[in-house]
Steps between C-alpha positions, in 0.01 A plus 500: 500500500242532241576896453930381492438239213339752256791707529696563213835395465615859344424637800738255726865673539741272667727651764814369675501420888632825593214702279675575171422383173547220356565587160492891382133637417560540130567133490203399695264698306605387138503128650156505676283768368533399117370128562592331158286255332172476290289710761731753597376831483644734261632817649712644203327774463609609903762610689569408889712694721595404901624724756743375733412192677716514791324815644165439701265687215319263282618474120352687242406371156463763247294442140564710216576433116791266427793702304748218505626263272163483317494591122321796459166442208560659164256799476239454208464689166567590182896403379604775204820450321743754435590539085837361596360151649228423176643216338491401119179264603322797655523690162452188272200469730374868463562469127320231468198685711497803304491248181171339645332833580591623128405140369201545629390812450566391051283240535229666634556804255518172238164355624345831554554593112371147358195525745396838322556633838793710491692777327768488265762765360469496110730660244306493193786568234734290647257183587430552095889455439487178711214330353654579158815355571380186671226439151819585311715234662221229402487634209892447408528141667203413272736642201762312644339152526392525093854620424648167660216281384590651139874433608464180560338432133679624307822340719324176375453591130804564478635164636217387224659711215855331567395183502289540168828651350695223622274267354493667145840518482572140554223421172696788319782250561339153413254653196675585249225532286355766763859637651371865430177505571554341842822725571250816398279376788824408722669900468172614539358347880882575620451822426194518657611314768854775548246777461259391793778433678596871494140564592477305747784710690311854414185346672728341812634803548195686462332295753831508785484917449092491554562241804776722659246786456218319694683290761741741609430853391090543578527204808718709682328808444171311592721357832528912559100507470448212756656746778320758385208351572616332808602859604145634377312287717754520800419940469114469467506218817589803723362776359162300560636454860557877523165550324347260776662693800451844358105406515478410894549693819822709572631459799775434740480103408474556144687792417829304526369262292366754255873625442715227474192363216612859313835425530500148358213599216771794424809263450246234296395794294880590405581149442246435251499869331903394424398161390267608251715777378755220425255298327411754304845578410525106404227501296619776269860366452318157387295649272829674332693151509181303367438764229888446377498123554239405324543736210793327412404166553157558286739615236711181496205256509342715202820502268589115602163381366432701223837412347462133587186473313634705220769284450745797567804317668711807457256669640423243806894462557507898500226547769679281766830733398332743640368404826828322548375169510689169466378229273476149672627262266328146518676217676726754659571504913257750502650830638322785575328636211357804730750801526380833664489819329 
C-alpha cells in the first residue's frame, strides 16, 4: 500500500474491460505527464516518444533537443549596415563625429600655441600685410569719428549763421538809421551759412566713401583672413598629430593609423596653401582699391576746405561739380546727398 500511494499519476494508463485503451497514448501523455500548475516541471527543452502500447514490450521514452515550435535564439554579434540601409541620422551623426574629432584636435593646437607649447606655421610677409591692414583700419575709423564730430559742428554753425542772418535782417528792417550796416552783417552770415552748407556735403560725402571703404571693403577681406587662420590652425593640428605618430613605434597597430594621419595632414595642407593664396590675392586687390579711393576722397576734403576758408564759393561750388555731389539744401526732405562715382 505504502509503495502504491507514492506512485505517480503519469505513470497510471487507464484501460477498458477488454484491455484496450482508454483514450489514445498521445492523449494520455500530453494530459498526465505535463502536470500544470506552479510546481510543474518544465520539460521544454525535451522531446518524448512511445512505442506502441498495445504490444507486450514496455514503452520507450526518448530525450533529445526540442526542434519544435520553439523560437530559435538570435545568434550574437556585431550588426553592419549595408551603404544602401544608412539613413540621413547615421550621416548627420557621423558628421557630427568627425566635427568633434576636428573640434578637438583646434583646440588643443589653440591651447598648445598660447601655452608656448606648440608649433605654428608662420608666413612672415603676409602676417606683415595683416597686421598692417588691421592698424590701418583703426587708423581710418579714428579719421572717421573726427570727420563726423567736425560734421556735426559745423552742421550746427551753420543753423547758428542762419539764425544770426535772420536776426540782422529783421533790425535792417526796423533801424533805419542802421538798415545797411545790419543788412552788411545779414548778406554776409547767409553766405556763410550757404557756403558751409556746401561744405558740409563735401565732408558727408567724404566720410560715407571712407565708411564704405572700412565697413565693407577691408571687413570682408579681414572675414577672408578669419578662415585663413581658422584653416591655419586646422593644418598645423594634424601635422602635429602626424609629427606625434611619425615619432613612436611602426607597426601593424600603428601603421594604419600612421597613413590615414598623412592623408588628412595632406588634404589640411592643400586647404590652407589655397586659402592663403586667396588671401593674398585679396590683399593686393585692396591695396589697389584703397590706393584709388582714398586719393580721390583726400583730394575732395583738401579743395572743399581750402576754398571754404578762402572764401572761394566758385571755387567750393566747383569742387562738389566734380565729385558729382549734390548740395542739401536746408529745410529740404532731405534726399540723398551721396551719389557714387
Amino acid at each position: 500500500m505504502t509503495e502504491e500511494s507514492h506512485r505517480s499519476s503519469a505513470a497510471e494508463i487507464p484501460v477498458t474491460s477488454n484491455g484496450d485503451l482508454d483514450q489514445s497514448p498521445e492523449t494520455v501523455f500530453q494530459r498526465d505527464s505535463f502536470p500544470s500548475g506552479p510546481g510543474a516541471p518544465n520539460f521544454s527543452e525535451s522531446c518524448v516518444t512511445s512505442s506502441n502500447f498495445a504490444s507486450t514490450t514496455e514503452g520507450i521514452i526518448e530525450s533529445r533537443p526540442y526542434k519544435g515550435a520553439m523560437n530559435e535564439q538570435p545568434k550574437s554579434g556585431a550588426v553592419v549596415l549595408s551603404d544602401d540601409l544608412k539613413s540621413p541620422a547615421m550621416e548627420k551623426l557621423d558628421l557630427v563625429r568627425k566635427w568633434s574629432i576636428n573640434t578637438y584636435k583646434c583646440t588643443r593646437q589653440i591651447l598648445s600655441e598660447k601655452l608656448g607649447r606648440g608649433s605654428r606655421t608662420v608666413d612672415m610677409e603676409l602676417e606683415a600685410q595683416i597686421e598692417v591692414l588691421r592698424d590701418n583700419k583703426r587708423k581710418y575709423q579714428n579719421v572717421i569719428k573726427l570727420a563726423q564730430t567736425l560734421s556735426s559742428q559745423l552742421s550746427q554753425i551753420m543753423q547758428t549763421q542762419r539764425q544770426l542772418g535772420d536776426a540782422f535782417a529783421d533790425l535792417s528792417l526796423k533801424s533805419p538809421e542802421l538798415h545797411e550796416e545790419f543788412g552788411y552783417n545779414a548778406d554776409t552770415q547767409k553766405l556763410l551759412s550757404k557756403n558751409g552748407d556746401t561744405l558740409l556735403s563735401a565732408i558727408n560725402f567724404f566720410i560715407s566713401s571712407v565708411n564704405t571703404l572700412v565697413d565693407k571693403t577691408i571687413e570682408d577681406t579681414l572675414i577672408n583672413i578669419k578662415q585663413y587662420e581658422f584653416t591655419r590652425v586646422e593644418y598645423d593640428a594634424y601635422r602635429t598629430d602626424l609629427e606625434e605618430l611619425n615619432l613612436g613605434p611602426r607597426d601593424a597597430t600603428t601603421m594604419p593609423k600612421i597613413e590615414l594621419s598623412q592623408q588628412q595632414f595632406q588634404v589640411y595642407r592643400e586647404k590652407y596653401e589655397k586659402m592663403r593664396s586667396d588671401v593674398s590675392v585679396k590683399l593686393k586687390f585692396l591695396e589697389e582699391n584703397k590706393v584709388k579711393v582714398l586719393h580721390n576722397q583726400l583730394i575732395l576734403f583738401h579743395n572743399a576746405i581750402a576754398a571754404y576758408y578762402a572764401g572761394n564759393q566758385q571755387q567750393l561750388e566747383q569742387t562738389l561739380k566734380q565729385f558729382h555731389i549734390k548740395l542739401k539744401m536746408p529745410g529740404g526732405d532731405s534726399p540723398s546727398w551721396l551719389e557714387e562715382h
